[in-house]
N, C-alpha and C positions, 0 to 999 in steps of 0.2 A: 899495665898488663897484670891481671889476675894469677895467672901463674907465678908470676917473676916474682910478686909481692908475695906470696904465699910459701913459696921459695927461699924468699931472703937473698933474692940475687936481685942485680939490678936487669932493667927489660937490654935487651941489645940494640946496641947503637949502628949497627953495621947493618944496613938495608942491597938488597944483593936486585941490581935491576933485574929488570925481565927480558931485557938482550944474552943477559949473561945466562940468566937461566937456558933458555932456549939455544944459547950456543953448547952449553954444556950436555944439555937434551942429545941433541945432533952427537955431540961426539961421543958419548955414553953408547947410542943407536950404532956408531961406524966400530966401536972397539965392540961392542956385543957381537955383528956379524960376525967379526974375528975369530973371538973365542968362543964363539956359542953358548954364551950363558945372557940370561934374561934382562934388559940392560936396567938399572939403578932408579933412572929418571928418563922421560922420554915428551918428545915435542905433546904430546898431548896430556900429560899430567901437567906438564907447565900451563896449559891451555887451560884446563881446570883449576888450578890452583888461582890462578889471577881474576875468577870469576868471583861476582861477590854472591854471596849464598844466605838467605836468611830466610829462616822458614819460624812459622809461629805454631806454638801448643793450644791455640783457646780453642780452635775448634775440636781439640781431645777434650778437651777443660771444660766445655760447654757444654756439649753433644754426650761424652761420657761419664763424667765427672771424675776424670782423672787428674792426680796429685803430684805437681813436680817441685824436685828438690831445688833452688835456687843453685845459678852456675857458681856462683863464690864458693857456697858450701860442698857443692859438689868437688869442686878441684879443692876443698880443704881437706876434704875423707879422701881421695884419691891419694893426696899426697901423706897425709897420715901412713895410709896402707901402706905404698912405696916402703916410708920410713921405717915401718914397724915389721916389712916383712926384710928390712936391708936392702930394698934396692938402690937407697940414696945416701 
């Protein structure tokens, strides 16, 4: 995991099924009717999160000749910033 190593933390070993999520979804939905506030997670964010999702840049890359920053380095100036501004 590119974060975790970038981090200096190790990746986490705790994988959370997707029963679990989805029951949690549900009860997030039943305590929001309650109290009328927005609820945290909901059966359909779980629905998207378990999607696999992969999209590619060459047709920017091709087509307009645009220039991206590699994801390593990307989450390595992210984390700088974090660091340099105190958020970590």
């Amino acid at each position: 995991n590119i974060v975790a190593k970038t981090l200096g933390k190790e990746e986490p070993k705790i994988r959370i099924p997707n029963w679990f999520l989805v029951l949690a979804a549900n009860i997030f939905v039943l305590i929001s009717f309650f109290n009328k506030k927005k609820p945290k997670l909901t059966p359909a964010m779980v629905k998207f999160f378990q999607l696999y999702l992969h999209y590619s840049n060459e047709k920017a890359r091709r087509e307009l000749g645009m220039q991206f920053t590699p994801f390593k380095k990307s989450i390595e100036k992210q984390v700088a910033w974090y660091r340099a501004n105190e958020y970590l």
